[in-house]
C-alpha positions, -999 to +999 in steps of 0.1 A: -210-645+474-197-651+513-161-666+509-145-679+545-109-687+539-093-707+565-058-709+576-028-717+605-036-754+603-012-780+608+009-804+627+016-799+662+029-820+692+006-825+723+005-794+747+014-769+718-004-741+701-019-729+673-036-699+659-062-701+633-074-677+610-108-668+591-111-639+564-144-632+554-153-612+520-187-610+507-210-603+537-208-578+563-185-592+585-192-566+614-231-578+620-224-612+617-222-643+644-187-659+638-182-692+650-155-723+648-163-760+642-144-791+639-152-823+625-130-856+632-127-877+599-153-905+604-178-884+622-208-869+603-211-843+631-197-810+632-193-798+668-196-763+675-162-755+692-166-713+699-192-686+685-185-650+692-207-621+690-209-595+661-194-569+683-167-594+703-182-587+737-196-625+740-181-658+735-191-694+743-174-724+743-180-763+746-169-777+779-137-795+761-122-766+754-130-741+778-095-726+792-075-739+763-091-717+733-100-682+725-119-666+702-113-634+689-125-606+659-110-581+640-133-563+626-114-539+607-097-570+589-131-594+583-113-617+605-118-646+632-093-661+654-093-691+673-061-695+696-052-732+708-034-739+735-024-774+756-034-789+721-046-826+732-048-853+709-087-855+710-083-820+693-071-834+663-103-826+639-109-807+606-116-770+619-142-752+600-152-711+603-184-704+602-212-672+599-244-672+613-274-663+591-311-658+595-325-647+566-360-649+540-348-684+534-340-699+564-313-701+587-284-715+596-248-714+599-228-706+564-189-731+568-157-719+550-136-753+533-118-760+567-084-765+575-063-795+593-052-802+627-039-830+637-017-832+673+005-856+676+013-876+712 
C-alpha cells in the first residue's frame, strides 16, 4: 500500500530554516501530484501549503508562504522536499506530505503521519 514517511521536523528559532522530507513506496511516485500540508493543533483544517507537478515543472503555493518555501522532487529517490526559510511563528503547524489520486473510487489527496514544527520567537 502507499507509505509517505515524513521527516526534518523540529524546533527552530524565528527566521531559521528547515528542510523537510517525504519518501514514498508503494505507488508510482513519478506520475503522481505531491503536495505539503500543515495543520495547527486545534484546527480541523488542513491547509494546502505547496503541490508540485509529477514531472517538477509546476509549483503553487498559498500566499503565506510564497518566497519563503520551495518545493522540490527527486524522482529517482520517491522523494518530496519542502525547504523553509525566514520560519515565522505562524508556521508553527503539524506538516503533512501528501499524493494526489483520482481513481475508480474517488478522489482525493492520500496524507503521510506528519511531522512537527514548531518555531520558536
Amino acid at each position: 500500500q502507499v507509505q509517505l514517511v515524513e521527516s526534518g521536523g523540529g524546533l527552530v528559532q524565528t527566521g531559521g530554516s528547515l528542510r523537510l522530507s517525504c519518501k514514498a513506496s508503494g505507488m508510482i511516485f513519478d506520475i503522481s501530484v505531491m503536495g505539503w500540508f500543515r495543520q495547527v493543533p486545534g484546527n480541523d483544517e488542513r491547509e494546502l501549503v505547496a503541490r508540485i507537478s509529477s514531472e517538477g515543472a509546476t509549483t503553487t503555493y498559498t500566499d503565506a508562504v510564497k518566497g519563503r518555501f520551495t518545493i522540490s522532487r527527486d524522482n529517482a529517490k520517491n522523494t518530496v522536499y519542502l525547504r523553509m526559510t525566514s520560519l515565522k511563528v505562524d508556521d508553527t503547524a503539524v506538516y503533512y506530505c501528501a499524493t494526489l489520486f483520482d481513481n475508480q473510487f474517488g478522489s482525493g489527496w492520500y496524507y503521510g503521519q506528519g511531522t512537527q514544527v514548531t518555531v520558536s520567537s
